[in-house]
N, C-alpha and C positions, 0 to 999 in steps of 0.2 A: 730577456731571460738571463740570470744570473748563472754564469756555465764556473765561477771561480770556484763554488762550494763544492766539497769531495763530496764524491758520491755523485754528482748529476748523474741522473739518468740510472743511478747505481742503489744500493742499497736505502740512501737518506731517501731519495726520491720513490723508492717501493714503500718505506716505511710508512713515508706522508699519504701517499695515496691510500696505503692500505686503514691505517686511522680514519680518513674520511669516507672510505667505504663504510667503515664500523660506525660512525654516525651515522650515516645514508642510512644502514640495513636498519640499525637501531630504530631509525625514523619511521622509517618502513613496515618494521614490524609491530610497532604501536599503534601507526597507524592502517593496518589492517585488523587489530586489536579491539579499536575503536571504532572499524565499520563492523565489525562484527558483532560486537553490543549492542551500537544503535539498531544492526537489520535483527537482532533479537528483540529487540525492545520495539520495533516498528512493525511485529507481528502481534502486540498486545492486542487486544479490542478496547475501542476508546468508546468512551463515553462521552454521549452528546447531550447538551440540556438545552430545548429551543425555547426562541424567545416569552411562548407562554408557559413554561415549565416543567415540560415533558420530560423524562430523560430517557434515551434509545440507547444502546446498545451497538457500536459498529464496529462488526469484528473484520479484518481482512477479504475483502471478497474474493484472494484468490485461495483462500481456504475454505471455503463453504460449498457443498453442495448445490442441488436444486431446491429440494425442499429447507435446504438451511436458508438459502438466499431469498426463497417464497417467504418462510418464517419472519426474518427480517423486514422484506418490503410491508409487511404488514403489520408489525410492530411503528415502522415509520408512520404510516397511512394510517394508524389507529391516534396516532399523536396529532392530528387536524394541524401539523405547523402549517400548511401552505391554503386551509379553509375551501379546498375546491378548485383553485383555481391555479396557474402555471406557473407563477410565481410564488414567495413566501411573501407577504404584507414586509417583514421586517428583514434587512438587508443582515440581520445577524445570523438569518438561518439558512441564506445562500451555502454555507460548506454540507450543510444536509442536502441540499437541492440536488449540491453537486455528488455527492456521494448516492441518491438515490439513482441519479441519471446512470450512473459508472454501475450499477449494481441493477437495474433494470438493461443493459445493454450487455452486459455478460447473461443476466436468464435469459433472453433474448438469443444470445452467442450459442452461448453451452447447454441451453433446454430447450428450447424449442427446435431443434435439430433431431429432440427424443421425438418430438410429436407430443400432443399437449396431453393426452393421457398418461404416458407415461412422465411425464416430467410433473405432473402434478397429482401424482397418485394414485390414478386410474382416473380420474375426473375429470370431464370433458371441461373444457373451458367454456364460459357463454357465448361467448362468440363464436363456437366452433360448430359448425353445423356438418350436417350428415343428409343426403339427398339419399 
């Protein structure tokens, strides 16, 4: 450490530091600037187009409701990407799969805790039996 220059420890040396705090915060505050646009911009709804041509609608699942999230799963499920079966045929429509599973696991979470009438309108589910 160079202790020759006036100031050590005195004024030169507040200055310096203080100038790279003013970078640091600068940096700082850009970049929470720029989380904050992106987490705006990561609340859009995107649009998905599967490999036979469908295009769905996937808007944030922790913004939707019950019946929005119902809405939803049925728009996907109207679109035949995965033909019946548990997989999609074509590995490009894996990020639907995956968003369906995330988005079936939340109405699962947050609706079916109502009980399935109330989470689905007043209508019993088929599976729901009554003895």
């Amino acid at each position: 450490m160079n202790t020759n220059r006036k100031g050590f420890g005195g004024s030169w040396g507040f200055r310096r530091a203080l100038e790279g705090a003013r970078r640091q915060g600068a940096a700082v505050l850009a970049g929470l600037f720029l989380c904050a646009v992106g987490s705006a911009q990561a609340e859009e709804p995107k649009m998905f187009v599967t490999s036979g041509g469908h295009e769905v609608r996937l808007p944030p699942i922790s913004n939707l409701d019950c019946a929005e999230m119902k809405a939803v799963l049925t728009r996907i499920d109207q679109t035949g990407y995965r033909h019946g079966s548990p997989r999609p045929a074509d590995d490009a429509d894996m990020p639907l799969l995956r968003y369906e599973d995330a988005l079936s696991a939340q109405i699962f979470e947050q609706c079916a805790q109502q009980g399935p009438a109330r989470a689905y309108g007043g209508r019993a589910l088929p599976f729901a039996r009554s003895n």
